[in-house]
N, C-alpha and C positions, 0 to 999 in steps of 0.2 A: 628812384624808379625800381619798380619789385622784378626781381632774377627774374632769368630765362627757367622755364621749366621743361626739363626733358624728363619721357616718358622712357625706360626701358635704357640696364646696361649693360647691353650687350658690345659689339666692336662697334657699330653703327652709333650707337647713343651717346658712347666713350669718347670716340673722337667729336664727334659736335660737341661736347660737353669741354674737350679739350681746346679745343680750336675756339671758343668762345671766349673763355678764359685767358688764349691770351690776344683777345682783342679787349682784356680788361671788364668783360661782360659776367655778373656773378649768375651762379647757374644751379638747379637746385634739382639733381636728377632723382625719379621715383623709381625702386627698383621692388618688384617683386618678390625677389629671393630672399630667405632668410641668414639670418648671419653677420655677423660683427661684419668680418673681413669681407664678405661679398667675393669670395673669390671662385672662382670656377668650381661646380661640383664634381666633375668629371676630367682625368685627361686622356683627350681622343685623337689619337696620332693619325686615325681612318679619317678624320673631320681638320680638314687644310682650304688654306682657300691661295690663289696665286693671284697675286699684284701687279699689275702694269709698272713699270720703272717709276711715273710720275705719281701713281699712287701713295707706293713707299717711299719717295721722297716726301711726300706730304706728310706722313705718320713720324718720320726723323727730324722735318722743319717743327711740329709739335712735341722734338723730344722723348717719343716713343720708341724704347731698346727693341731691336727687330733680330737680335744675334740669334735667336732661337729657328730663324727660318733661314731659308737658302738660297745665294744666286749661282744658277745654275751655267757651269761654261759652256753649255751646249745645247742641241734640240736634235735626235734623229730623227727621221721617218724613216718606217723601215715598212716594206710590202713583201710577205712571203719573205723569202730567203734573201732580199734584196734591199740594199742601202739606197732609197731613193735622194734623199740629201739630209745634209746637216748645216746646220745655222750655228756659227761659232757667235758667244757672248763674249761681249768685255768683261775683263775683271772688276770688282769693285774698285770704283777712284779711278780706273785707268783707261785708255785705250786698250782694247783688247787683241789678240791675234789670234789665226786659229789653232785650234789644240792637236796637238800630233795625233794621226789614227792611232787607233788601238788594234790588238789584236784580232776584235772580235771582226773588224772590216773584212779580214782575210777567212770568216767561216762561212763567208756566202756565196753567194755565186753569181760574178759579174755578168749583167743582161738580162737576164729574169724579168719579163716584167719592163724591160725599157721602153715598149711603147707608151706605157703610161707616164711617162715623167720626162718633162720638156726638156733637160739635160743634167746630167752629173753637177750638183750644187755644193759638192764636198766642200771642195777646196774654194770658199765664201773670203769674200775682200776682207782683209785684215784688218779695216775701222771696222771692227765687231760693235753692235750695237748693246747698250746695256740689258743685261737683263730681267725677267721678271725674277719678283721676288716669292716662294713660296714659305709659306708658315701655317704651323697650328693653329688653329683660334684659336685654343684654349691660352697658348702661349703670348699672341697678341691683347687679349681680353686681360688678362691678368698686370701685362707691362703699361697695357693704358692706364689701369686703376694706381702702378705706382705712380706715374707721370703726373697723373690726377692728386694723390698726397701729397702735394709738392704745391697745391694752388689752394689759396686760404678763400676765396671766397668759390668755391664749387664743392658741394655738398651734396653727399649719396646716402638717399637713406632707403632704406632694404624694407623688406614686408611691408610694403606700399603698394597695393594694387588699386587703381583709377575706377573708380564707380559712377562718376558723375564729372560731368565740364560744362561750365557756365561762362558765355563770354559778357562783356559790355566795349564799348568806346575805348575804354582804358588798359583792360586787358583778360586776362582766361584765371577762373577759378576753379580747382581741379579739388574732386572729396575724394578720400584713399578711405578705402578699408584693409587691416592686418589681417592674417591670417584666423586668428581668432574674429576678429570682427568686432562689435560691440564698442569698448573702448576703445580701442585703436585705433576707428577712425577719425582723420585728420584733415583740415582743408587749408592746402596752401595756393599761396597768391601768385602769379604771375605776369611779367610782361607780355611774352608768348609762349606756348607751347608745342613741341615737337613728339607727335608718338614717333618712337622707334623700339616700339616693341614688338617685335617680328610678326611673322606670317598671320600670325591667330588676334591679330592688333585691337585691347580694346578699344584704343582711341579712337581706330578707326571706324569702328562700329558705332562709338558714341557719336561720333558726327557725322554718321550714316554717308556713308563713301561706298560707293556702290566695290564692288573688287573681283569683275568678271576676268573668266580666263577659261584656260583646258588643266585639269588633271591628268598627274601621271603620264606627262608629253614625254620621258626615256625611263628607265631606270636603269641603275647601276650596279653592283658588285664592287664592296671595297674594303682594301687589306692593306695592313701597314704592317711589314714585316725588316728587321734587320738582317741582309743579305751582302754578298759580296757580289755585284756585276759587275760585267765587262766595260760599263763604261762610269765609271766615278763622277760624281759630276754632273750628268748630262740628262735630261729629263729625252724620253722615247715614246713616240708612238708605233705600235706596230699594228698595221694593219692587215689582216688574214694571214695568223702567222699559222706554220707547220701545222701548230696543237692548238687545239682551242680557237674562240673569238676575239675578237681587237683589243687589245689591253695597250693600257699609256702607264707608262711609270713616269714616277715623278720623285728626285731623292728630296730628302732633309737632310739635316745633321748629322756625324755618325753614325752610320752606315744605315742611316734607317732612309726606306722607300714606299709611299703609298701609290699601289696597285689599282686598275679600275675595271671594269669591264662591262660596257652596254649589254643588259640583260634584252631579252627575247622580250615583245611586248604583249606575253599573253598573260603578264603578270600573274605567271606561278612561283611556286615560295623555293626560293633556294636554300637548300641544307647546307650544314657545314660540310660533310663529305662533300657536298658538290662547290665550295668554295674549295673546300684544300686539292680539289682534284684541279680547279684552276689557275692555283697559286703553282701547284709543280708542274701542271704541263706549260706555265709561262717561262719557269727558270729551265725546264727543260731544253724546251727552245731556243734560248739565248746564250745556253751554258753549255748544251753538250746534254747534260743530264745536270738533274736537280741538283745545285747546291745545299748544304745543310742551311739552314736560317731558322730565325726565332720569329715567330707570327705575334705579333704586338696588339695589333685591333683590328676587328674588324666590322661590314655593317653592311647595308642595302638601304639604298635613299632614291627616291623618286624626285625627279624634277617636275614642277608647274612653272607655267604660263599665265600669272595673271599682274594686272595692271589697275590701279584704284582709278575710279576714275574723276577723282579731284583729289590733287597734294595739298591745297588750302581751303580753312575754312576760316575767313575772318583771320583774328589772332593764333587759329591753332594750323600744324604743316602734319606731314606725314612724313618718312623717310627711309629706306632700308627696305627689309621685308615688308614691312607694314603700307609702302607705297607700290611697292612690285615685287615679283617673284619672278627668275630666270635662272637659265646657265647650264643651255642645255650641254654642254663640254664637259657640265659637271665645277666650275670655278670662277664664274665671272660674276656670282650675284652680290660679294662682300666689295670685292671693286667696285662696283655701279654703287654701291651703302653708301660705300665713304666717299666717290666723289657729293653724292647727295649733302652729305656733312660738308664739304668743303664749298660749294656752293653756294649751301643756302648760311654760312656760319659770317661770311663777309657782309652777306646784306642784313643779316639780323644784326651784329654788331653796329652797322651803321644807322640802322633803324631806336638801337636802342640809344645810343651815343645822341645821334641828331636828330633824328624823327623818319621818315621815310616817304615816297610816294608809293600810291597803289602800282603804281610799275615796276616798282622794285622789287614788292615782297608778291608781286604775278609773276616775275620773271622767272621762280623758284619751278616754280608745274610749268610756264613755257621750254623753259632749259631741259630740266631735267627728266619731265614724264616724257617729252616728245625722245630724247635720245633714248632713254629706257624704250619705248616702244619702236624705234629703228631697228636694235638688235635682238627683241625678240619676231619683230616681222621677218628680219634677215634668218634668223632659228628657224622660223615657221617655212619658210618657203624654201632653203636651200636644204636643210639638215636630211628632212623626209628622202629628196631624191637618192642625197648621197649615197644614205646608207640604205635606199632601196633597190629595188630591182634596176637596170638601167645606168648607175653609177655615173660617172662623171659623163656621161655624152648624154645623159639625161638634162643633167646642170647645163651644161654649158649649152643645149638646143634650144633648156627652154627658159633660162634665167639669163646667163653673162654667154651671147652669142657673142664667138671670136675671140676669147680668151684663151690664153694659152696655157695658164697654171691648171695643177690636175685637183682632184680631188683631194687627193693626199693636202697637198700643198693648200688649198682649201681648209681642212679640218687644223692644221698646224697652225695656221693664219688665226684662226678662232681661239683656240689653246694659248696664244699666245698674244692676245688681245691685239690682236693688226687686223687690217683686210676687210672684208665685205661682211665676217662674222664679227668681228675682235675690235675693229677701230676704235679712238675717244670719238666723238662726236661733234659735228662744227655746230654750232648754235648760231647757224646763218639768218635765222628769224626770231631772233630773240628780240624782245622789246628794249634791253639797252644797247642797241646801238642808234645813231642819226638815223633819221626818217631818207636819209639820199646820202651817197659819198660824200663826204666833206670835201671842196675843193681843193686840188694840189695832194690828191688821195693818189697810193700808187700801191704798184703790186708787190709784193715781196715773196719769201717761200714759205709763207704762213698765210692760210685764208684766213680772213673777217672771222672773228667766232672760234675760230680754233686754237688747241695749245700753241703755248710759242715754245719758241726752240730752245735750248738750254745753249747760253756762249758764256763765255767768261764778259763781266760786266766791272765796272772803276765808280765809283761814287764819288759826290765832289770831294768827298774829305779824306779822300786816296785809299780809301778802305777798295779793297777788291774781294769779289766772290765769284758766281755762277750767277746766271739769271735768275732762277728755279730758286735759288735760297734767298730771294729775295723777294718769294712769294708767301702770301698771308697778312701782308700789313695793310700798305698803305696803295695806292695807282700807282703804278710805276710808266715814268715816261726816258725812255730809252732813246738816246742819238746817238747814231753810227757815226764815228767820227776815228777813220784808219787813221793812227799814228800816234795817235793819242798815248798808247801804251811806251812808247821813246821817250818820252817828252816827260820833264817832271811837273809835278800837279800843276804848281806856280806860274809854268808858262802856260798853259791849256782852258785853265779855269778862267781866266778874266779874256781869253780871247777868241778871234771868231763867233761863233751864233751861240757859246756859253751865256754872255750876260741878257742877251733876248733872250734865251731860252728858260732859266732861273728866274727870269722874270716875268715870263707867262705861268711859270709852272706854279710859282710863289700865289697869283693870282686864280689859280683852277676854283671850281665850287665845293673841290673836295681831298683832302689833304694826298698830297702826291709826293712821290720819293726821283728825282732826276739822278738817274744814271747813264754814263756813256761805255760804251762796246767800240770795237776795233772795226769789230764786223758783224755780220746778222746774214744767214741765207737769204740769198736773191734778194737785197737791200744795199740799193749806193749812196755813195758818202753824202751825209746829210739828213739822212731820211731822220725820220721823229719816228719812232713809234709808243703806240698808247696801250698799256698792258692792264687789265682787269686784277685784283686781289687774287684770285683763282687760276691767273695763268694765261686768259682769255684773251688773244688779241682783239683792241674797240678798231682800232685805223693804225695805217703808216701814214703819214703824211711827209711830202716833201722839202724840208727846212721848218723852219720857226712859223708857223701862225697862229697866231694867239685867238682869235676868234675861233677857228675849226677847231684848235686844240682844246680850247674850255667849253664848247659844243661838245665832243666826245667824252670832257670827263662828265658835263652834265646828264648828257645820252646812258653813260655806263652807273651813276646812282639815280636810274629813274627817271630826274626833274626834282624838283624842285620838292619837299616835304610836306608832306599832304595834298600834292597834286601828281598830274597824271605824265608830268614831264614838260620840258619845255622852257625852261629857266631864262629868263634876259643875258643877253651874250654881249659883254663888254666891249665895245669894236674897237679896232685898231689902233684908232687915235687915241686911245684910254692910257692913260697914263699910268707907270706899274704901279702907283699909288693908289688913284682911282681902283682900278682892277681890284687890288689887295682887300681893300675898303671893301667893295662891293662880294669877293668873293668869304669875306669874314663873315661877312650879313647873312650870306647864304649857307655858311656851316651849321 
């Protein structure tokens, strides 16, 4: 069968290209740029993007080095002269605690300001939550392409730009022209095709994808300089500080921090003197007076608002910039990329492996454009007030009546991918789940569609990990079974609803990996749950049912390949042999 073809490698095309590869899928990315090495032309310390914890788990499950970015042990908000709260992070690998104040707590002035903030959040429960991950593109872009030298059948080849795409039945023929043109052009073969060649996407254009939206919805101000502040560590927002307008720091590595600041929206040009006059009235503020620092990079980027409006066409997908553009906080549009990658990388895998239904490779624009378009509607309609006239009693009268978190808390929520700006998304209408609950369906503290939780999890051959790393392969079907962890394999494995359960699992329509957990949020002992390649809870169901449970794996690839879903479900009385039988037929 001819490789996957992806369009564009950038972070967005690297990881699909990587995550392909190792579902064993050969991959043949077209890259623009010239250059042996293909390595980043630029390094832009002003150009960072910040990850959701489950993101960057996904970049290290593909083996991607991330040591060049940062988790940060904290988050302040700060208003005027006032510390409105702080959010302690866990350390990497650990439970975290919160971090001793620092000095700077004691330069403000306690009260200031406390009508707006629902109470002192200092001092945060000591299971500190993980934190996000910040890094350079440039830094990620380049650690993907080694990850990628390491996989013999995924090939990049540079001065390749897409001129032409032809589909049939079987799959997408893509013509490149080089930079010179003339001889250089080239026409390789593919199973499918993915543009992710950012915002200006020809692919997009060749398969005429409409790509409406607003311009220039913020712009920014941004400086990456190495400085000494008050707080090591901790990424800040301050809102209406002393000097100057709202600036969010955010550190890296060694002592370096990228600086931001919402520019006026009458989109006039900012000078350098009027950049260095906002980099020292920020450290003014926070220092006392300017510290000395070294100004590293700097730049002014406008954020859009737009949304393609079709991710599929046939055999070709869109993905990244090339399918949307957001972020209005300034950082969540490389996040939204790579979930993109990681969503649509399980179902192409198993499309190319086994064949696929039309449900499967629709689920890709059910999934993913609808959540892309959640958070920028959520942008659209709360962002404006915010930072308008009116402030948080504007939000809260005329968006989230009876809320109690401020604005502040608000803007930090989005920053930091939580909350009504920030959340992942449930995919409570996606086409692979069962058309009704499966019976003996029950609730747990994971909705239908949404991430599951990371626990420590035991596999039958006593291997133990995390959930989370045990995502990217294969279904994972998950039993709560407390006690399990006492007990040596030898007594557990061959008993209780183990050998029912190994033998429905044996039986699914689609290769499934059986691991048990102690425990699982809001999950009692017994429960099944049914986990997606990507993370995705299908159902918990109550004990062993072999019918519901091979219902939900056949709900989560679709149905059945080359149709629209719906595959013959084994019943009860089916013998684990029968089943086996029957579920081989169906791979």
């Amino acid at each position: 069968m001819d490789p996957v073809i992806v369009v564009g490698a950038g972070p967005v095309g690297l990881t699909l290209a990587l995550a392909l590869a190792r579902y064993e899928v050969p991959v043949t990315v077209l890259d623009e740029s010239p250059g042996e090495a293909g390595a980043p032309r630029e390094r832009r310390l002003a150009r960072t993007a910040v990850l959701r914890p489950e993101t960057a788990a996904l970049l290290e499950r593909l083996g991607c080095v991330t040591s060049e970015g940062t988790r940060w042990s904290g988050w302040r908000t700060l208003r005027r002269r006032t510390e409105v709260a702080r959010i302690p992070f866990a350390p990497p690998g650990g439970a975290g605690k919160a971090a001793e104040p620092t000095e700077f707590e004691d330069a403000f002035e306690v009260g200031e300001g406390a009508e707006e903030r629902p109470g002192d959040e200092r001092h945060a429960d000591p299971a500190a939550e993980p934190s996000p991950l910040h890094l350079p593109q440039h830094a990620l872009t380049r650690e993907l392409r080694a990850a990628l030298a390491g996989e013999a059948d995924v090939r990049i080849v540079h001065d390749s730009r897409v001129a032409l795409l032809e589909q049939d039945s079987s799959g997408v023929t893509a013509h490149t022209r080089g930079e010179g043109g003339g001889d250089n052009d080239t026409v390789w073969r593919g199973s499918y095709l993915i543009g992710c060649d950012g915002a200006r996407s020809v692919v997009r254009k060749l398969l005429g994808a409409r790509f409406p939206g607003r311009t220039a919805v913020e712009r920014y101000a941004v400086a990456a300089l190495r400085a000494e502040l008050p707080w090591p560590g901790e990424a800040v927002l301050h809102r209406s500080p002393p000097r100057g307008g709202e600036v969010t720091a955010r550190p890296l590595p060694d002592g370096v921090w990228r600086l931001d600041w919402p520019l006026p929206p009458d989109g006039g040009l900012v000078t350098p003197d009027a950049l260095l006059a906002r980099v020292g009235d920020s450290l003014a503020a926070w220092c006392g007076e300017a510290p000395a620092y070294e100004l590293l990079d700097t730049g002014v980027y406008a954020v859009h608002h737009r949304l393609a409006r079709r991710w599929r066409c046939g055999r070709a997908f869109l993905a990244g910039d090339a399918a949307h553009l957001l972020g209005a906080l300034g950082t969540q549009g490389l996040d939204e990329g790579l979930l993109d990658a990681e969503n649509l990388a399980w179902k192409l895998a198993l499309a190319w492996h086994h064949g696929a239904s039309e449900a499967l490779l629709d689920s890709y624009q059910a999934e993913r454009r609808e959540a892309v378009a959640a958070r920028l509607r959520a942008a659209d309609r709360m962002l404006p007030a915010v930072r308008g006239e009116g402030g948080w009693r504007t939000v809260r009268r005329t968006l989230v009546p009876g809320a109690a978190r401020s604005h502040d808390a608000l803007l930090t929520e989005g920053h930091l991918g939580r909350g009504l700006l920030g959340a992942p998304a449930v995919h409570s209408r996606t086409p692979l789940l069962p058309a009704a609950p499966p019976a003996g369906s029950v609730l747990v503290g994971t909705a239908v569609g949404a991430p599951v939780a990371d626990v420590p999890v035991t596999a039958p051959d006593g291997s133990e990990a995390w959930l989370r790393d045990r995502l990217g392969g294969d279904l994972l079907v998950v039993l709560v079974a407390p006690g399990t962890g006492v007990w040596e394999r030898r007594h557990w494995v061959g008993a209780g609803l183990m050998p029912a359960l190994a033998a429905a699992v044996s039986a699914l329509p689609m290769a499934a990996e059986l691991l048990v957990a102690e425990g699982y949020p809001g999950a009692d002992a017994h429960t099944v749950l049914v986990v997606r390649p990507d993370g995705r809870l299908v159902a918990a169901l109550a004990g062993v049912r072999a019918a519901e449970l091979y219902a939900c794996a056949d709900a989560a690839r679709g149905g059945a390949a080359g149709g629209t879903g719906g595959a013959e479900v084994p019943s009860e009385e089916s013998t684990p042999q029968e089943a086996t039988s029957e579920a081989t037929a169906n791979r």
